[in-house]
C-alpha positions as CSV (number, residue, x, y, z in Angstrom):
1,X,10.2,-12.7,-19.2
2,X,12.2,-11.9,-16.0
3,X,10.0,-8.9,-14.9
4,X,6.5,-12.2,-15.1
5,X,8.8,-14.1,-13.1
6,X,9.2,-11.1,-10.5
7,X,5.6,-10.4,-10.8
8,X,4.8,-14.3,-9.9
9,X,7.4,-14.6,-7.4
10,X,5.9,-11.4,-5.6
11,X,2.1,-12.5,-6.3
12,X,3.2,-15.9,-4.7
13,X,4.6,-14.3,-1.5
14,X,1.9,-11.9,-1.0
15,X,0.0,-14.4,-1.0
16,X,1.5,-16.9,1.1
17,X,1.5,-13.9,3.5
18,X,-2.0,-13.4,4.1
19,X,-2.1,-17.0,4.4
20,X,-0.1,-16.6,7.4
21,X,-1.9,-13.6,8.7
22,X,-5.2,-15.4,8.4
23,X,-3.7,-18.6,10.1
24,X,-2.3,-16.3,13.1
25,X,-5.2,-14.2,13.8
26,X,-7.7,-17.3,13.9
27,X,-6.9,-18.7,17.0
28,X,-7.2,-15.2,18.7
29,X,-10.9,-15.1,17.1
30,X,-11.9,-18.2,18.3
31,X,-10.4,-17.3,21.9
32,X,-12.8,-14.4,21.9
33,X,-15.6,-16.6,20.7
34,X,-14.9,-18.8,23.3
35,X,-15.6,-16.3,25.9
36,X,-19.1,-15.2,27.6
37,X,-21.4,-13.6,25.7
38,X,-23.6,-10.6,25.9
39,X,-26.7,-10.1,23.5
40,X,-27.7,-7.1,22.4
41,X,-31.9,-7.5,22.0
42,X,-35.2,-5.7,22.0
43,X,-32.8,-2.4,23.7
44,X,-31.5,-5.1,26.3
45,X,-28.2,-6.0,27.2
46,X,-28.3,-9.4,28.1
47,X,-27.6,-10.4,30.8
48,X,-27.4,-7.2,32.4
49,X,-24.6,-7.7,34.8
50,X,-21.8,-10.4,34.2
51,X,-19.1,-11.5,36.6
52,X,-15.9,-12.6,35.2
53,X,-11.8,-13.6,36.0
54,X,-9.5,-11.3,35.1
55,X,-8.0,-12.3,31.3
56,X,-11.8,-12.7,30.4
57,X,-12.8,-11.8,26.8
58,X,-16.0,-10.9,26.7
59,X,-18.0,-10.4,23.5
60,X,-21.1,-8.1,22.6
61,X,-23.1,-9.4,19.7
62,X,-26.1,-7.2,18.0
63,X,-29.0,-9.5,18.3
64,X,-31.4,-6.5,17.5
65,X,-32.7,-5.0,14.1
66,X,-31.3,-1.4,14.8
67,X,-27.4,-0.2,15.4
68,X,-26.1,-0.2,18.8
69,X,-23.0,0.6,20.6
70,X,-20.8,-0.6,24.1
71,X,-19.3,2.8,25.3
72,X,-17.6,1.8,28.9
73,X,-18.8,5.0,31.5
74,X,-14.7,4.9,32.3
75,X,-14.0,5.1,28.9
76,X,-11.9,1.7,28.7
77,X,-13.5,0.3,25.3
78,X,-16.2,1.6,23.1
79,X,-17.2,0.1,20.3
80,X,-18.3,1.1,16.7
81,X,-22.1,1.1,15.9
82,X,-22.9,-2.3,15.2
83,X,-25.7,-3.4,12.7
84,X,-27.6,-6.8,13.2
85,X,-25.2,-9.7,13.9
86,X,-21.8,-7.2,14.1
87,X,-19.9,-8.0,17.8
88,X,-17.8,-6.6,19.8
89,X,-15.0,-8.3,22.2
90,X,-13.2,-6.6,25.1
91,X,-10.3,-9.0,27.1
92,X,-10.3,-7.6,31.1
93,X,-7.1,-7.0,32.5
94,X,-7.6,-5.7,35.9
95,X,-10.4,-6.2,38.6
96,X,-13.2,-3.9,39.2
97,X,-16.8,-3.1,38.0
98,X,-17.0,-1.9,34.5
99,X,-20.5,0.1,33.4
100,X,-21.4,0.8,30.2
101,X,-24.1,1.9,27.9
102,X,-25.3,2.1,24.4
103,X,-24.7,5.9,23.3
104,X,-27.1,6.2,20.9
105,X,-29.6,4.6,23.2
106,X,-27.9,5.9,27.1
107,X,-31.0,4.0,28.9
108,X,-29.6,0.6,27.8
109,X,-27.1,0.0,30.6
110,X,-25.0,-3.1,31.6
111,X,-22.1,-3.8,34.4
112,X,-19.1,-6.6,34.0
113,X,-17.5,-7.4,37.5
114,X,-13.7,-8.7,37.1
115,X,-12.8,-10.4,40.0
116,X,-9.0,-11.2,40.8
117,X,-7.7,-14.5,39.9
C-alpha cells in the first residue's frame, strides 16, 4: 500500500508540473503571436521586406501546400522545414538588415530591418 501511495504522490506532482510548464511557456507563445507576421504562400514571402524595433518577435507561418524553410544569409536563425500551417518565430536583438531565404527553394528571398529603439 505505501509503494500506491508513492506512485500517486509522484503521478500527482508530475503532473502538477507540466501544469506549471504549460502555464509558464503560454504567455511567451502568445508574445510571439502577438508580433508581425510573415506568410509563407504561392513561393512568396510575404511581405517581402519588414521593418521592425529591436525586441521584435517576428513569426513565419507556412501558408503554402509544400515544405518551406527561413535560413537567415548571416546564419542567425534557421528554421526546420515547415509543412502547411507549421511557424516559425525569431525575437531581434540588435539593429541591422537581416536576409534570408527558403533553402530548399533559394529564389524565395525576404529582408527584416531592425531599427534601434
Amino acid at each position: 500500500m505505501f509503494n500506491t501511495l508513492k506512485a500517486g504522490a509522484l503521478a500527482l506532482a508530475l503532473s502538477l508540473g507540466a501544469a506549471t510548464c504549460v502555464a509558464i511557456g503560454s504567455p511567451a507563445v502568445s508574445a510571439a503571436a502577438a508580433g508581425p507576421t510573415v506568410r509563407i504562400d504561392n513561393f512568396v514571402f510575404g511581405p517581402e521586406a519588414l521593418t521592425v524595433p529591436v525586441g521584435t518577435t517576428v513569426t513565419w507561418v507556412n501558408q503554402d501546400d509544400i515544405p518551406h524553410t527561413v535560413v537567415a544569409e548571416d546564419k542567425s536563425f534557421k528554421s526546420k522545414v515547415l509543412d502547411t500551417d507549421e511557424r516559425f518565430s525569431f525575437t531581434f536583438t540588435k539593429p541591422g538588415e537581416f536576409g534570408y531565404f527558403c533553402s530548399l527553394h533559394p529564389h524565395m528571398v525576404g529582408k527584416v530591418i531592425v531599427k534601434a529603439a
